[in-house]
C-alpha positions as CSV (number, residue, x, y, z in Angstrom):
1,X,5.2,6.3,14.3
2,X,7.4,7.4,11.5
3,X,8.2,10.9,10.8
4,X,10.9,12.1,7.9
5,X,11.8,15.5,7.0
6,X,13.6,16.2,3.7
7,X,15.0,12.4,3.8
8,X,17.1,11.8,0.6
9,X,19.9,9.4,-0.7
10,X,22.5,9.4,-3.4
11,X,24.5,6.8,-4.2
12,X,28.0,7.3,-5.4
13,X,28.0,6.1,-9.0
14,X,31.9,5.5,-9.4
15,X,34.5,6.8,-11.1
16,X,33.2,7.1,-14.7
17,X,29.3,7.1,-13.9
18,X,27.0,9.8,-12.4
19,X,26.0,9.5,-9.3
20,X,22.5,7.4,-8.4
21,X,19.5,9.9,-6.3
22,X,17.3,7.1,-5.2
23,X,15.4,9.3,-2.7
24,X,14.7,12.8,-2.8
25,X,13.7,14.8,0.2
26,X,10.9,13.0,1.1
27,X,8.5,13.9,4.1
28,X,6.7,11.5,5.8
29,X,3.8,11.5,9.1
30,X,2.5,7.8,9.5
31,X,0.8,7.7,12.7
32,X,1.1,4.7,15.4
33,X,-1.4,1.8,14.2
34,X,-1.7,3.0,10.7
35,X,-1.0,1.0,7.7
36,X,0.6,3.0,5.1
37,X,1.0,1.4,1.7
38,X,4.3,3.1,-0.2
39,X,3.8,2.8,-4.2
40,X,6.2,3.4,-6.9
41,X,6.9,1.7,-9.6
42,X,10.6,-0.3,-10.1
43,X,13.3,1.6,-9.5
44,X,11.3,4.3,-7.4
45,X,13.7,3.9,-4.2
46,X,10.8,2.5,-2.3
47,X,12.6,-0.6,-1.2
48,X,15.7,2.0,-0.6
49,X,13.3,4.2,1.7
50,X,12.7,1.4,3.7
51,X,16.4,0.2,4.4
52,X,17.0,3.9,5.8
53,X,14.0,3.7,7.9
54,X,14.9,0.2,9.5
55,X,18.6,2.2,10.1
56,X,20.5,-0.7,7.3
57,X,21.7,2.3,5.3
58,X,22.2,5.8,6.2
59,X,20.9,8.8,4.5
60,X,22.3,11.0,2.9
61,X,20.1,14.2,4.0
62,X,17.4,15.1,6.1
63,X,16.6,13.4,9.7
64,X,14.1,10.3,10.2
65,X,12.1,8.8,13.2
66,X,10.8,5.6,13.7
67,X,9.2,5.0,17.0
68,X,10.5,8.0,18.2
69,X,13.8,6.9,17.6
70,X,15.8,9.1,15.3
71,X,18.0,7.5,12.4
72,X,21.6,7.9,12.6
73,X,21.7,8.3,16.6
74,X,19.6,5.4,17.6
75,X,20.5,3.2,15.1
76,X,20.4,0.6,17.5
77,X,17.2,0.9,19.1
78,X,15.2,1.3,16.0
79,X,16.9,-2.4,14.9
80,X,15.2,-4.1,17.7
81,X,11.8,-1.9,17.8
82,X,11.4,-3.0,13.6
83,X,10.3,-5.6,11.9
84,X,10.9,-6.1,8.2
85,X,9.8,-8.9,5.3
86,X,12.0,-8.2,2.7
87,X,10.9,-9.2,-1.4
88,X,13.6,-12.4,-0.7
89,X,13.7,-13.3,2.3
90,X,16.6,-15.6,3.1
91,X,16.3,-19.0,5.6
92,X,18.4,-21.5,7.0
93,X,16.7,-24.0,4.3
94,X,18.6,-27.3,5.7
95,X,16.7,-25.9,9.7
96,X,13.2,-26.8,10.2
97,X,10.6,-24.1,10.4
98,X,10.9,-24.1,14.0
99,X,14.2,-24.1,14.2
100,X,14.6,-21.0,12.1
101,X,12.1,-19.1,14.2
102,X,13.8,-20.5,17.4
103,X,17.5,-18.8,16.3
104,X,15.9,-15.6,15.2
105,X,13.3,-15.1,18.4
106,X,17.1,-16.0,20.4
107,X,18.7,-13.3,18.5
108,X,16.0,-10.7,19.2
109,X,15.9,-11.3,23.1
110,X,12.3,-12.5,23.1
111,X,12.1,-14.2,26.6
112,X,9.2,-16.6,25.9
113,X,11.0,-18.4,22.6
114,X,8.9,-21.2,22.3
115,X,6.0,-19.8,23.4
116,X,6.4,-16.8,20.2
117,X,7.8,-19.9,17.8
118,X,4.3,-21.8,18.4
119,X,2.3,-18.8,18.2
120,X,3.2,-17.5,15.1
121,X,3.3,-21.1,13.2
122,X,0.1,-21.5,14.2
123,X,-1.1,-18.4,13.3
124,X,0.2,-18.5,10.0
125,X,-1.1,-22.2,9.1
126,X,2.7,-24.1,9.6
127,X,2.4,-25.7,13.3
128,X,1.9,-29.3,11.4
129,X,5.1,-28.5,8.9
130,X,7.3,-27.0,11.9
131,X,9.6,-30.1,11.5
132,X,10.3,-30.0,8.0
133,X,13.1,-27.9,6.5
134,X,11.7,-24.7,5.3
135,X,13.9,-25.3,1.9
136,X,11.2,-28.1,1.1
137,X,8.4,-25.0,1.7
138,X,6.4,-23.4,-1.3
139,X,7.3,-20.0,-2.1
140,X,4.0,-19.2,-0.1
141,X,4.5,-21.5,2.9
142,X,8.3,-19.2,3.0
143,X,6.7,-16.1,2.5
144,X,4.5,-17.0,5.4
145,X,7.7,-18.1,7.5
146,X,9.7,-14.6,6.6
147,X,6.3,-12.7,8.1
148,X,6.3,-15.0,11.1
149,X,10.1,-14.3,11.4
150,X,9.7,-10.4,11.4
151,X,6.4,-10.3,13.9
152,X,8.3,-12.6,16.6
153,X,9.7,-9.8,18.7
154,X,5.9,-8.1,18.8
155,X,7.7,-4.8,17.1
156,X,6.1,-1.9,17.2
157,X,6.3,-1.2,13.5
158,X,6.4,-3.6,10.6
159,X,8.0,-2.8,7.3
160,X,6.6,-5.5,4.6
161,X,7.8,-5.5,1.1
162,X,5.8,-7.3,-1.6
163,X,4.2,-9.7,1.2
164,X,1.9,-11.7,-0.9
165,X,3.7,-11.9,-3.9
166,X,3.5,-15.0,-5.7
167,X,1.4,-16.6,-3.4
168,X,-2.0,-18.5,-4.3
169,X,-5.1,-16.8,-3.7
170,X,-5.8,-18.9,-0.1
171,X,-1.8,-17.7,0.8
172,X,-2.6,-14.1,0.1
173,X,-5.6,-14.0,2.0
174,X,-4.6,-15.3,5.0
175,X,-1.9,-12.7,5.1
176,X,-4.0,-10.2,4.3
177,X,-6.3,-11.1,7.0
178,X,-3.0,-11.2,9.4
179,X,-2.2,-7.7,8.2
180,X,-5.8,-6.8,9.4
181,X,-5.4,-8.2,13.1
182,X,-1.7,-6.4,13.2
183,X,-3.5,-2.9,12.7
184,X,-6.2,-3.6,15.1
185,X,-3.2,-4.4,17.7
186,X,-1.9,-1.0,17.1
187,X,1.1,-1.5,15.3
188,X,2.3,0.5,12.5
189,X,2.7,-0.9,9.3
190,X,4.5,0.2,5.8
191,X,3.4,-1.5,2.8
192,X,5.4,-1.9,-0.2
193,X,3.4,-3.3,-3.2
194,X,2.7,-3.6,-6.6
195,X,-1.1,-5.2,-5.7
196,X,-2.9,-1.8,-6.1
197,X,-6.2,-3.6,-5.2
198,X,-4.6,-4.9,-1.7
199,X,-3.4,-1.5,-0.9
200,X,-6.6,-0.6,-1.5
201,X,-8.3,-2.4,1.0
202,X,-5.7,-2.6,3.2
203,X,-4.2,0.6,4.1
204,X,-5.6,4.0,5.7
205,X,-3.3,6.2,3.7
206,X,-1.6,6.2,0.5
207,X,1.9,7.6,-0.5
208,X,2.9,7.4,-4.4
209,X,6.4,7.8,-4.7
210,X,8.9,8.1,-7.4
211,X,12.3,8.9,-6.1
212,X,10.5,12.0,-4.6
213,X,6.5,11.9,-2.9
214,X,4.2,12.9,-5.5
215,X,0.7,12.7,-3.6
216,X,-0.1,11.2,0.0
217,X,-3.8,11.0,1.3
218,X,-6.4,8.1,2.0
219,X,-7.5,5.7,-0.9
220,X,-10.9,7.6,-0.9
221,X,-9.6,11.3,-0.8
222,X,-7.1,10.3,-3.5
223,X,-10.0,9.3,-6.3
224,X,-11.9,12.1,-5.3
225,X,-9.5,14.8,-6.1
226,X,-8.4,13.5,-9.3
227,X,-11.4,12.4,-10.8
228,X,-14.2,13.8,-8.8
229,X,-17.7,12.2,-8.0
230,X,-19.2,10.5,-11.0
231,X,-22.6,9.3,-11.5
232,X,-23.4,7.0,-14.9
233,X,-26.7,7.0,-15.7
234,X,-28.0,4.1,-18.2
235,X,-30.5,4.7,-20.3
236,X,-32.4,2.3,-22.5
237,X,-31.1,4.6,-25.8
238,X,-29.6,7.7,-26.0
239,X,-28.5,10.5,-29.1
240,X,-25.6,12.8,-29.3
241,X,-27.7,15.5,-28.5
242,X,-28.2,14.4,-24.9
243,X,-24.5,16.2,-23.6
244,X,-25.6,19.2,-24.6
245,X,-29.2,18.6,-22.9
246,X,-27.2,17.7,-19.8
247,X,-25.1,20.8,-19.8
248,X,-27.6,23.1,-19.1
249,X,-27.3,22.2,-15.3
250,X,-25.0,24.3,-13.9
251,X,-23.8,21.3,-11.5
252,X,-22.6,19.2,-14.1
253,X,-19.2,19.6,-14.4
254,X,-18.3,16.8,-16.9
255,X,-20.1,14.8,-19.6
256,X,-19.5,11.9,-21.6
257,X,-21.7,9.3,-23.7
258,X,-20.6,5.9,-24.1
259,X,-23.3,3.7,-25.6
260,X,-25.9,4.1,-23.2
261,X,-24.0,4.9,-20.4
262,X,-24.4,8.9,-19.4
263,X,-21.9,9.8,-17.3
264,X,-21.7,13.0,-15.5
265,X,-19.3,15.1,-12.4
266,X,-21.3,16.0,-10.0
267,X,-20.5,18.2,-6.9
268,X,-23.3,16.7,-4.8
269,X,-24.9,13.3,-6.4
270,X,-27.2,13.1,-3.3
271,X,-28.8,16.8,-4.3
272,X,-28.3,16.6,-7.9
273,X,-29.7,12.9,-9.3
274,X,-32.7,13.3,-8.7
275,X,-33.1,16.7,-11.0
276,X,-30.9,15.1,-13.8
277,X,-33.6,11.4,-13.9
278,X,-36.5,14.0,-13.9
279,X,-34.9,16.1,-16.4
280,X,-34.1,12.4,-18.5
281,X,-37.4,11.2,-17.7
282,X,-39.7,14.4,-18.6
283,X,-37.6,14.6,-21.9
284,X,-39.1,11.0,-22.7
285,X,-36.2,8.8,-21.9
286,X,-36.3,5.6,-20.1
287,X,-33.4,5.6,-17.0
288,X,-32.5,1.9,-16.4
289,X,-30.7,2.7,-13.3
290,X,-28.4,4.7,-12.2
291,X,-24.9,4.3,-10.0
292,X,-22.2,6.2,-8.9
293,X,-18.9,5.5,-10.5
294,X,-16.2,3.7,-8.3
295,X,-12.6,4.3,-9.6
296,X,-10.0,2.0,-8.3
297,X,-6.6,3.0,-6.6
298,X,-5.0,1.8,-10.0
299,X,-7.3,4.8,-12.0
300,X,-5.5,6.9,-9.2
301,X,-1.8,5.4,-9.4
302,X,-1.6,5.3,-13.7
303,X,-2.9,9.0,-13.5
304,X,0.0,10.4,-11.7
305,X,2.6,9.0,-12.4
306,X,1.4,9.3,-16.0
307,X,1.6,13.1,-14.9
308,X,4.5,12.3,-13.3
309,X,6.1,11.2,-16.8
310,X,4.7,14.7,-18.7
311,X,6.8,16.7,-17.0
């Protein structure tokens, strides 16, 4: 689990500039075995956020727990119960892949070190390259060696910044599908990303940060509060008379016409559709078919912080 309350940090700009407030009282409740994806853009303080929460840096307000460890007192404990996959992960590129797993499984006290080493190169697709020096490795093929490298000491949360970035489609999936297999083992993980369409698919709850937490809820919850359950309705021609047909129901709430697209917010599509096709079809227009609007998480994401931005 990871809890905050009122977390914040400032850094000290110097003598002749302003001081920096990267995070601003941010509150936090991730559940164990959630994934949590953590969206901002540049410069939000996500990647800040996380150094706090691993204990790297410490705050300079409010109080935060990371399996059940508190930050600032257990410093310590918290180290060894976190992994992390940071945006540039650094190796030992003149040590083979194994031996680079090897030091790092030594330095976390696993007691089965070869046994972890094998299991995670074979996991990840790099048991036939564990000889080779992980500097000859594609940026994927080290991206995959940083997550095997953070997930060798089975901790009990897993901070991962940016993990498939710049890999090819084939990379990206496979770590997705990794990702997928850590949250059905229970562990926690915090997602960093830019990949809107990952977090997407890949995380139960959603937190859109900028310095301070501007919405947190699940993907789903998220598009339905902002924009509401649409329905477009196609029709084989339409007139700009239609949105005013249209408005007469008391259950739409919005209406727009673009081409032959009618689309309209509907409380309750399941009650409501079939009175707005009879309505269509009884005023002598032909409904082609008819579909509920999906927005994406990226709809959601532009929306606030363009809000954000406004104010």
């Amino acid at each position: 689990m990871i809890r905050t309350e009122g977390l914040s940090k400032t850094f000290d700009g110097g003598k002749k500039q302003p001081a920096i407030q990267a995070v601003k009282g941010l509150d936090l409740d991730i559940q164990q075995g959630e994934v949590f994806g953590f969206l901002g853009p540049n410069g939000a303080g996500k990647t800040t956020t996380v150094r706090m929460l691993c204990a790297l840096i410490g705050p300079t307000a409010g109080r935060a727990w990371v399996n059940s460890y508190e930050v600032g007192q257990q410093n310590q404990q918290i180290r060894a119960s976190v992994g992390i996959l940071t945006e540039q992960p650094g190796m030992y590129d003149r040590l083979s892949a194994e031996k680079n797993l090897t030091i790092y499984a030594k330095l976390y006290g696993v007691k089965d070190v070869l046994g972890q080493v094998e299991k995670y190169l074979r996991m990840l697709g790099l048991w036939e390259r564990r000889k080779d020096p992980a500097g000859s490795f594609s940026k994927g093929m080290k991206q995959k060696l940083a997550i095997a490298r953070a997930i060798l000491h089975e901790p009990a949360t897993l901070f991962l910044d940016e993990p498939t970035a710049g890999l090819d489609p084939e990379a990206a999936k496979l770590v997705r599908d990794f990702i997928e297999d850590l949250e059905t083992e229970g562990r926690t993980i915090f997602l960093c990303t830019h990949n809107l369409d990952e977090a997407d698919r890949l995380c139960s709850k959603i937190g859109i940060f900028r310095q301070h937490l501007i919405k947190v809820d699940t993907p789903s919850r998220m598009k339905t509060a902002i924009f509401g359950r649409q329905v477009e309705f196609r029709l084989k021609q339409t007139d700009a008379s239609l949105l005013d047909f249209v408005k007469r129901f008391d259950f739409v709430k919005q209406a727009a016409l673009e081409d032959n697209r009618l689309i309209l917010g509907l409380d309750d599509p399941e009650e409501s559709n079939p009175l707005v096709v009879k309505a269509l079809v009884q005023a002598g227009l032909a409904v082609q078919f008819v579909s509920e609007v999906r927005h994406s998480l990226e709809d959601v994401y532009l929306s606030l912080i363009s809000d954000e931005n406004d104010r």
